[in-house]
MARNUKOL-916803 format. One record per residue (C-alpha): x negated, y, z negated; residue in one letter. Coordinates in pm, 1 decimal. Example, Ala and Ser with C-alpha at 12.3 -4.5 7.8 and 13.67 -1.06 7.14 Angstrom:
<rs>
r px = -1230.0	py = -450.0	pz = -780.0	res = a
r px = -1367.0	py = -106.0	pz = -714.0	res = s
</rs>
This chain:
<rs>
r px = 424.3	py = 1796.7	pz = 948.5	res = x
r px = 482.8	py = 1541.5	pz = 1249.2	res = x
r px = 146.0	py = 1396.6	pz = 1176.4	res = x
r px = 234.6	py = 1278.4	pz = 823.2	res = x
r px = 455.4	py = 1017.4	pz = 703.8	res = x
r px = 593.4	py = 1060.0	pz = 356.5	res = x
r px = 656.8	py = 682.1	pz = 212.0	res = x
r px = 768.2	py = 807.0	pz = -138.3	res = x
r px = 937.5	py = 510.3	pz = -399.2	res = x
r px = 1245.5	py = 673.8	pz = -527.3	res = x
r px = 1392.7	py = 313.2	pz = -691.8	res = x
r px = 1228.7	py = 8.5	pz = -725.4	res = x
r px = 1462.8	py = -296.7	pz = -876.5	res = x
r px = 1394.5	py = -385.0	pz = -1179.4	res = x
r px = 1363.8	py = -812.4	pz = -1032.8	res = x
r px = 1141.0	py = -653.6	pz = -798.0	res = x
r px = 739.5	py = -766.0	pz = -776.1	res = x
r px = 428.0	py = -607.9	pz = -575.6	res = x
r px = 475.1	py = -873.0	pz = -308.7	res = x
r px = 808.6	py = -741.0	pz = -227.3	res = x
r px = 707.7	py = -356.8	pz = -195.6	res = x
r px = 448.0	py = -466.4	pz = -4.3	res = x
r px = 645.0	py = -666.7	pz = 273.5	res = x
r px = 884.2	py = -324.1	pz = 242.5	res = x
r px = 573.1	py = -108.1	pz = 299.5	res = x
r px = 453.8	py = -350.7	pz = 609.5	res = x
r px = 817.1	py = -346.9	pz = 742.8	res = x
r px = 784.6	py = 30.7	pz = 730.9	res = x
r px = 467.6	py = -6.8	pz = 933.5	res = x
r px = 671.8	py = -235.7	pz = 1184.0	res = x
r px = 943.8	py = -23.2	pz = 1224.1	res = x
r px = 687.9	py = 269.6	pz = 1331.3	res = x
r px = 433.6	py = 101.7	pz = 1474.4	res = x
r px = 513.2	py = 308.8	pz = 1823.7	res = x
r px = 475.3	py = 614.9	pz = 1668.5	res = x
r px = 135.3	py = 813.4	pz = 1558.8	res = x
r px = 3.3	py = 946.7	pz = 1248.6	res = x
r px = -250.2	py = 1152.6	pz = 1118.0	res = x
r px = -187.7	py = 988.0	pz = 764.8	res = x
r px = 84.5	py = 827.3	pz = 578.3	res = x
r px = 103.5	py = 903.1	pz = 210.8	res = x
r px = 217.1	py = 676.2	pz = -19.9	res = x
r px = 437.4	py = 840.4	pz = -324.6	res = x
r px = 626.3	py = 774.2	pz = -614.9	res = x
r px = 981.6	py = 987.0	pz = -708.0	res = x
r px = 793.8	py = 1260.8	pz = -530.3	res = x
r px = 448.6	py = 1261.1	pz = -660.7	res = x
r px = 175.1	py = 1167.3	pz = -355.4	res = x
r px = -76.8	py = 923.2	pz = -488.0	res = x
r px = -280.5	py = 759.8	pz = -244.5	res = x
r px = -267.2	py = 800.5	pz = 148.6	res = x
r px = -366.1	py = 567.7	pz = 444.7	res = x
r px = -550.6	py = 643.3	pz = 779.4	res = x
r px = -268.6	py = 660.9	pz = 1034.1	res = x
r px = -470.8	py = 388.9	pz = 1275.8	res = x
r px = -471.3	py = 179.2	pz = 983.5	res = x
r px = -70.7	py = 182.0	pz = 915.9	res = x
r px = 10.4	py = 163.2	pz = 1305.9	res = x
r px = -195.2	py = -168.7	pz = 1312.8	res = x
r px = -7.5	py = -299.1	pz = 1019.6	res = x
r px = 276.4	py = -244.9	pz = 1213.7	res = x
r px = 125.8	py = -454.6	pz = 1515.1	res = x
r px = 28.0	py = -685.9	pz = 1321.9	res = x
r px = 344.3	py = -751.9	pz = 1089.3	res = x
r px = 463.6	py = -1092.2	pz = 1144.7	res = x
r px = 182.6	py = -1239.6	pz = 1361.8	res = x
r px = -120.0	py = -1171.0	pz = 1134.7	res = x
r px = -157.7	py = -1402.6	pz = 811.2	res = x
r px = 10.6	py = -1238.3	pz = 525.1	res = x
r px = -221.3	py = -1350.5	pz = 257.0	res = x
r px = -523.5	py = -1192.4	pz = 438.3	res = x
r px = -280.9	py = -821.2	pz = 508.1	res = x
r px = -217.6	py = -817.3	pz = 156.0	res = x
r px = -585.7	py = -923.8	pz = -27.1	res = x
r px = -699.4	py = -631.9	pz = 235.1	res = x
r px = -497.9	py = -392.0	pz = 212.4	res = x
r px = -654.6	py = -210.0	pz = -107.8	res = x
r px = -990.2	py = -114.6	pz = 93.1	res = x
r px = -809.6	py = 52.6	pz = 331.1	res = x
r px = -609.6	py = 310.9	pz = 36.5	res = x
r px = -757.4	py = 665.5	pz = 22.3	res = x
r px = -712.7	py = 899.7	pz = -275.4	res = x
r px = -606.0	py = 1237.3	pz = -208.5	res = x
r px = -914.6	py = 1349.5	pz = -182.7	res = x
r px = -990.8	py = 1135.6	pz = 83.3	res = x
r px = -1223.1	py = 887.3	pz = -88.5	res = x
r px = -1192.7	py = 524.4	pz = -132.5	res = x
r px = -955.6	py = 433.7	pz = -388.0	res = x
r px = -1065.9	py = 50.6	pz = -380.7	res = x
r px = -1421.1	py = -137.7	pz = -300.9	res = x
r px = -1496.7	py = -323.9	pz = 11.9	res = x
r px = -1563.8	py = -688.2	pz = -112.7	res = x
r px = -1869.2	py = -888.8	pz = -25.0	res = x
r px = -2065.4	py = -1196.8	pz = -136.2	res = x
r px = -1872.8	py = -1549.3	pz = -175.0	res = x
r px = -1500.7	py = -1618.1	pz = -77.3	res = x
r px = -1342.3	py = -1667.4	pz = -366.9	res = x
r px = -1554.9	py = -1396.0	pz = -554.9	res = x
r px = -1429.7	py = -1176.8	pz = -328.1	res = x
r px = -1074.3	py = -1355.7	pz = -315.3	res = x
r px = -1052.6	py = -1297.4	pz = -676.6	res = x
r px = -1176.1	py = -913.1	pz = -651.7	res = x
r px = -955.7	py = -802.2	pz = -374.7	res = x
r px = -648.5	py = -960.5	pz = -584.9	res = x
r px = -700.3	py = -780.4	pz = -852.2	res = x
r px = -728.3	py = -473.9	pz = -651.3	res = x
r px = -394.8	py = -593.3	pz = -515.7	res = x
r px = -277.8	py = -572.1	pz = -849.2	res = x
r px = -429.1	py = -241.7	pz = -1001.4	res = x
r px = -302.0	py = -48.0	pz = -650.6	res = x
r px = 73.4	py = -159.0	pz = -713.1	res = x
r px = 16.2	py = -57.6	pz = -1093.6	res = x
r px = -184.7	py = 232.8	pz = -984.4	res = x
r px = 109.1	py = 340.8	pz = -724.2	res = x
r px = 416.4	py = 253.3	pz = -918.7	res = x
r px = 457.3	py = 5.7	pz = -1206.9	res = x
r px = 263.6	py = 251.4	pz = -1446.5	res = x
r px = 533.3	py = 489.4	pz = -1418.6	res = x
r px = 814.9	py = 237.9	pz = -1401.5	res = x
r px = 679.5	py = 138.6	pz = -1737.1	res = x
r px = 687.2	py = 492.7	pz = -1932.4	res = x
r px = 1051.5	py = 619.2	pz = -1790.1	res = x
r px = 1292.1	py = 417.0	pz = -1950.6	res = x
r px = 1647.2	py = 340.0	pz = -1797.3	res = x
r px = 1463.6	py = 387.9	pz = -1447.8	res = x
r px = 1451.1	py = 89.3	pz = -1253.2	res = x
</rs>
């Protein structure tokens, strides 16, 4: 489908942390920020598990490199769908660094949720 872009993880180094996947995924975004999706779904060795809003990814892509990384990455969780089209992370509120803290973590659980768990049960993988 034209309207969906497939972003599936098929390696990831074993030296490799969530900040680098993430600069890979917004480099993605960059590198298609002309073009229009529907949705881009995020995999891992073929298995979908979370999808973003098309408008979302294209601004990523506008805003690679001009934006402040710190705040693309601490957001980027609240805008993750599951498959089924629901949220897969809160939308923070209350104090800054209540909600710093929270939307790190989430940072955290979405790379674990997208890839480290299975990098950690397949052995030999990485």
């Amino acid at each position: 489908m034209p309207s969906v872009l497939v972003i599936d993880l098929r390696k990831v180094d074993a030296d490799a942390v969530t900040l680098d996947v993430m600069r890979a995924l917004f480099q993605s975004a960059e590198s298609q920020k002309s073009k229009r999706f529907e949705r881009v779904v995020l995999a891992y060795r073929g298995s979908p598990k979370f999808y973003l809003d098309g408008p979302f990814y294209e601004q990523l892509g506008k805003e690679f490199g001009e934006q402040n990384p710190v705040y693309t990455i601490r957001t980027f969780p609240q805008n993750v769908r599951k498959l089924d089209g629901t949220a897969a992370y809160e939308t923070w509120t209350g104090g800054m660094l209540g909600v710093l803290s929270k939307q790190m973590e989430d940072v955290n659980q979405f790379a674990k949720d997208w890839f480290i768990a299975d990098l950690a049960t397949k052995t030999g993988d990485r």
